[in-house]
NUKEPA-400112 format. One record per residue (C-alpha): residue in three letters; x, z, y. Coordinates in steps of 0.02 Angstrom, whole numbers, padded with zeros to 5 digits, always signed. Layout:
AlaXZY;...
end
This chain:
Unk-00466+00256+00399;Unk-00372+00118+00305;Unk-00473+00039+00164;Unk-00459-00108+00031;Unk-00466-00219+00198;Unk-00330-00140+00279;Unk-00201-00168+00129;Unk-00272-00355+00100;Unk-00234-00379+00312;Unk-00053-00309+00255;Unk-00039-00414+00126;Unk-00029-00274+00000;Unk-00163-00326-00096;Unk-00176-00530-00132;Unk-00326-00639-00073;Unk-00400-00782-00060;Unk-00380-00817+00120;Unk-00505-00951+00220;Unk-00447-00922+00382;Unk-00368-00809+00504;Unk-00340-00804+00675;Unk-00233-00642+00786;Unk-00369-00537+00786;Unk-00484-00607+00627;Unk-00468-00632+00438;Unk-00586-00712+00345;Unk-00567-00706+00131;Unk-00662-00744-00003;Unk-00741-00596-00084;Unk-00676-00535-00258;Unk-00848-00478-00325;Unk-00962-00617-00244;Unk-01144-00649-00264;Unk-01119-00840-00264;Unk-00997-00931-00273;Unk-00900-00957-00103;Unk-00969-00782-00029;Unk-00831-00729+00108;Unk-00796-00583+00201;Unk-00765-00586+00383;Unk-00654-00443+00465;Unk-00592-00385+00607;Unk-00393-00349+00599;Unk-00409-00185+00696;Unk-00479-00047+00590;Unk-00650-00007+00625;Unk-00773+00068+00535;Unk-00946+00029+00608;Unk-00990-00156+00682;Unk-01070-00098+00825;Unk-00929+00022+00889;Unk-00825-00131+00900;Unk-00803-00166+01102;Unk-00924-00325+01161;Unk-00792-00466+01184;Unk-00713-00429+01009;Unk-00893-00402+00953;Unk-00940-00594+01010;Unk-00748-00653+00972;Unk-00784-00592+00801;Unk-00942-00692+00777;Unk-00877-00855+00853;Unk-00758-00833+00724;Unk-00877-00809+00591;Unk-00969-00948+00639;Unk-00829-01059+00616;Unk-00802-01022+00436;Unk-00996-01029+00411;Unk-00992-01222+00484;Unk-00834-01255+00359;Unk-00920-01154+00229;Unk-01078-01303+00228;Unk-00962-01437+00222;Unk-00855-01358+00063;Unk-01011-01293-00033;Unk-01145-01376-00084;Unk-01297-01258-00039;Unk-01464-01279+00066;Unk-01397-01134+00201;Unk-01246-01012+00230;Unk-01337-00818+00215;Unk-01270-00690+00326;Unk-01270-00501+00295;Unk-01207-00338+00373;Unk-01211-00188+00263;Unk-01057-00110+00308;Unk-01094+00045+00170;Unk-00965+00009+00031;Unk-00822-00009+00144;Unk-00753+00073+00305;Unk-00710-00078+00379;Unk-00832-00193+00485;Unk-00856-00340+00385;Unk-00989-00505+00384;Unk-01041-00561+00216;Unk-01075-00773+00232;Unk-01157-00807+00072;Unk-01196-01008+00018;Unk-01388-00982-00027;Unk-01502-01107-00113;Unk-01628-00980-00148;Unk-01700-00806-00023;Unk-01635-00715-00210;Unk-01430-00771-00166;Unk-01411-00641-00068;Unk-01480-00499-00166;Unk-01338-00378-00150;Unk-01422-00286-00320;Unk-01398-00435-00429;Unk-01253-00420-00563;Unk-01092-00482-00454;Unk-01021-00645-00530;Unk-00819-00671-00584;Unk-00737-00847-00575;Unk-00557-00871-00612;Unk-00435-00865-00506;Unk-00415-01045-00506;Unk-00588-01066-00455;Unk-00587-00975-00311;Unk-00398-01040-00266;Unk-00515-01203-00286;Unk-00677-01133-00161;Unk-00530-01065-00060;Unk-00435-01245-00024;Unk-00608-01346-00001;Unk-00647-01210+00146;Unk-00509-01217+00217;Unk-00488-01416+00219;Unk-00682-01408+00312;Unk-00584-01321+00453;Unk-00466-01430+00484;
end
């Protein structure tokens, strides 16, 4: 079942990592809704969020949280938004989305593009909150 995650979590395809951990990766998403939108994963390769086992399910949210708390110190939004779709690829994956508005985390808005040395930028102020 490999997908797009699978090759970034090989290092085949580049990304803009936040933070990572043995078991999580956490990235910033290449066709965000706002700027700073990230995708959580799980390393392993599975498919469906709620097929993953319960202590990787909760180890996996921790984890998410994490990023979310270093997110709101980095970005300068009212909340971080958090979505699971988990239709457009076969790879569990949280969406934490900076939101200032209920309409940042329309998923049918137009997807935004920043330069890569924007979200190098986005990338370094996240991962400076974690430390």
């Amino acid at each position: 079942m490999a997908s797009i995650f699978s090759k970034i979590i090989s290092g085949e395809i580049p990304s803009f990592i936040v933070a990572e951990n043995e078991n999580f990766l956490a990235f910033l998403d290449i066709f965000p809704i706002a700027k700073g939108h990230v995708l959580v994963i799980p390393k392993r390769e599975i498919d469906y969020l709620f097929d993953i086992t319960s202590d990787e399910y909760l180890e996996f949210w921790k984890f998410a949280q994490q990023v979310a708390k270093a997110m709101d110190k980095a970005i300068t939004c009212k909340r971080i938004g958090v979505a699971v779709i988990g239709l457009e690829v076969p790879h569990a994956h949280i969406h934490l989305v900076p939101l200032n508005n209920v309409s940042d985390i329309n998923f049918e808005r137009p997807k935004l593009i920043f330069s890569e040395k924007e979200m190098d930028l986005v990338a370094k102020k996240i991962i400076k909150a974690l430390q």
